[in-house]
N, C-alpha and C positions, 0 to 999 in steps of 0.2 A: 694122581687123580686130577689138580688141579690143570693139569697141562693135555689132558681127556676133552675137560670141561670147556677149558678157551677152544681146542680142536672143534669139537661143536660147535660152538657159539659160532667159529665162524664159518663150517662146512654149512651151517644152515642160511645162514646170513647169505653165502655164495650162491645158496638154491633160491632165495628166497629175489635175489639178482636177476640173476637168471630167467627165473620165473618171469619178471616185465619182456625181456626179449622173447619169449616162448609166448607170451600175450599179442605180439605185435604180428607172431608170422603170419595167423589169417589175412592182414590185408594183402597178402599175393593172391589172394581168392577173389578178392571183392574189388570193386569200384571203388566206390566211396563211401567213408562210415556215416552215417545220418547225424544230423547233429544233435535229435534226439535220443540215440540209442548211444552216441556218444556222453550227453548228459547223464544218462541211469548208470551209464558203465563206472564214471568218476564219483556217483552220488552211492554207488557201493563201498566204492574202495573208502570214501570218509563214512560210511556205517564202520564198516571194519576197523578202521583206524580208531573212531568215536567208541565201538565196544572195547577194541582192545587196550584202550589207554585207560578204561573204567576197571573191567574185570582181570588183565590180565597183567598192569602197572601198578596202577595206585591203592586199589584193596591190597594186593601182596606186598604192597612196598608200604601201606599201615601195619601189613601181620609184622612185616620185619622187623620193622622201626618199636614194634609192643615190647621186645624184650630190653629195651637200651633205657626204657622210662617210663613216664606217666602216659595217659591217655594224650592231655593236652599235646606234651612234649612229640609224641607222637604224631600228633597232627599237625602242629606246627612242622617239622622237620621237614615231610609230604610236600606241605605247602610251601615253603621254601624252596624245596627244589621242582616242586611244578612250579612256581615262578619263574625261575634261574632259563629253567628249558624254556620257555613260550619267549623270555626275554633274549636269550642269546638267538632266538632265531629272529625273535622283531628285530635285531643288530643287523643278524645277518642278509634279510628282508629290505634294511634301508641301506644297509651300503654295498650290498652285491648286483652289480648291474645284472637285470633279469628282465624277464617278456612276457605278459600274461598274451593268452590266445586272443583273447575280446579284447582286454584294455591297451596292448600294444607294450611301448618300452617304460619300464619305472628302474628308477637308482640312476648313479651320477655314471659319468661319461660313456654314454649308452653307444655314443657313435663312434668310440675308441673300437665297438668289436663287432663282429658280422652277427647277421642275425640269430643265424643256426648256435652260436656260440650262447646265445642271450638265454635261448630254448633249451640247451644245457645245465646252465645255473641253476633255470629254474625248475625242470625237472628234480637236479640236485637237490635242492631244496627239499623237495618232499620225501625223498630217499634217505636222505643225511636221519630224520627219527627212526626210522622204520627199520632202519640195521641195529642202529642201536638200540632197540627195543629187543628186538630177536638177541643179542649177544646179552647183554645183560637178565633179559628171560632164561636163560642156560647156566652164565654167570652165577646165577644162584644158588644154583648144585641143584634146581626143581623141575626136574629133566622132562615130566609130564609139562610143564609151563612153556617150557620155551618149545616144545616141538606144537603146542596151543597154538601160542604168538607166532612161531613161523611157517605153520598151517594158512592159518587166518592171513595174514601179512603176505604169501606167495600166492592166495587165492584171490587179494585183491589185485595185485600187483599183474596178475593177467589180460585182465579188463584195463587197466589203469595203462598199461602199456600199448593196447591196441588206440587206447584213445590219446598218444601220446601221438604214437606214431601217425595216424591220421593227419593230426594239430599240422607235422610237420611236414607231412605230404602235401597238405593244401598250401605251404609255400613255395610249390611247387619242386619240390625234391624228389630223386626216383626213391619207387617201393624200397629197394634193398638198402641207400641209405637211411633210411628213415627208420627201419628197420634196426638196424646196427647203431642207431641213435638210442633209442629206446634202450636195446639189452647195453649201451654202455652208460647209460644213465645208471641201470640198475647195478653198475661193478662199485658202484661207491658205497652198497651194502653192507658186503661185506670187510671193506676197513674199519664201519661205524662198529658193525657186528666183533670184531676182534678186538675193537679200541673197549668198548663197553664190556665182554667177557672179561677181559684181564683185569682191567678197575675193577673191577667187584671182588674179581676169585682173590686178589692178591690183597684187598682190603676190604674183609667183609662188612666192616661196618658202614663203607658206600654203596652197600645193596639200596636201601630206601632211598640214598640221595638217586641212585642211576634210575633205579624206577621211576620215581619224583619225576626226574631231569627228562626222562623220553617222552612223559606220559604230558607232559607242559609244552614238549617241542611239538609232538604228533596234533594237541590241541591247539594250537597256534595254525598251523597246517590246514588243516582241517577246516576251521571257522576264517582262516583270513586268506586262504588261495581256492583248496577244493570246494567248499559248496556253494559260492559267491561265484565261481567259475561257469556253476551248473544253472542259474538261474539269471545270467544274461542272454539267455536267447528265448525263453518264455517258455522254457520246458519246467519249470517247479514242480509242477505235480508228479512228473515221471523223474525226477531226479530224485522229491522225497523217497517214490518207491523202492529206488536202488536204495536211499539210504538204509532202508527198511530191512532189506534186505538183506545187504550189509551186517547189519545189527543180531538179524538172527539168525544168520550162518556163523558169525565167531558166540551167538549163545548158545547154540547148537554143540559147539567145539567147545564149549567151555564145561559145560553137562557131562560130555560123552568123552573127552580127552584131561578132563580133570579130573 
């Protein structure tokens, strides 16, 4: 059963992958993405990320943690490991050389590597929670949960990958590389996805930490790369909307899939 369970974790994680590359194919359709409709697309994906780190992380990962202890104990444990995540990814934020779209190059020896490289890390970056969110949601043995979280998570990751690929079209790259950027941004899914089911199933008492851990890294994410991203070119108010959006498409899923 437990070896079912990690199967999951990571076939979903692989779809959920996948999913950014299948987000990117429209731009063989189109021109160019606007930089507002790019805005709303990424100001969805951090709703969805911001519901699912709430409803579909750290609520489940206090039910888990209710039976090891007190209330306190319990919340403390949460909060520990949403530290742990939000901080291993500020580590990983200062010392991974990466490229925001607006701000350009941040982290050390930026000029060791090409650009399109820099655009991968940082991609990476936002994918490295979002698998591990999905593996460890299955991880659980809460088979309604994790098909929630990788619902929600492949439904962002559509939008999130047209507007990835866009990013890297305007450095002048053709459609089909850009394209192929995107869906292999999203293959790091599923290792996070695998690496997170197996933790848990083989040590259930790391359910609450992996939840903790994802729901910390995805919020880190979120507040210090996605919505700071959407509100440098003076689109705020249609970015909030995506977030909005965002928000009530994974509550929507949480009602009707839980």
């Amino acid at each position: 059963m437990d070896g079912q369970v990690i199967a999951a974790g990571f076939a979903a994680s692989l779809a959920t992958g996948i999913a950014t590359g299948v987000g990117a194919l429209p731009l063989f359709f189109i021109r160019r993405l606007s930089d507002k409709l790019e805005d709303v697309l990424l100001g969805f994906a951090a709703g969805v990320m911001l519901a699912a780190s709430f409803f579909s992380l750290i609520i489940p990962g206090i039910e888990a943690a209710e039976a090891a202890g007190s209330k306190t104990g319990t919340v403390l444990i949460v909060i520990a490991a949403l530290t742990l995540g939000a901080a291993v990814m500020w580590l990983i934020h200062d010392y991974a050389p990466h490229e925001h779209a607006a701000l350009g190059l941040d982290g050390p020896h930026q000029a060791r590597l090409r650009r399109i490289w820099l655009f991968i890390i940082a991609i990476t970056l936002h994918n490295v929670p979002e698998g591990l969110a999905v593996g460890v949601g299955f991880g659980s043995g809460d088979v309604a949960n994790g098909i929630k979280v990788a619902t929600g998570i492949g439904l962002q990751n559509m939008p999130e990958g047209l507007a990835v690929a866009a990013s890297v079209l305007g450095l002048g790259y053709a459609k089909w590389k850009a394209v192929l950027i995107a869906l292999g941004s999203g293959m790091v899914e599923p290792v996070a996805g695998l690496i997170g089911a197996t933790a848990v199933t083989i040590a259930e008492p790391l359910l609450p930490w992996g939840l903790g851990f994802a729901a910390g890294a995805m919020l880190f994410i979120v507040n210090h790369e996605i919505i700071p991203e959407t509100h440098r070119k003076g689109h705020q108010n249609q970015a909030t909307v995506g977030v909005l959006a965002g928000l009530i498409v994974m509550m929507f899923l949480d009602v009707t899939l839980g």
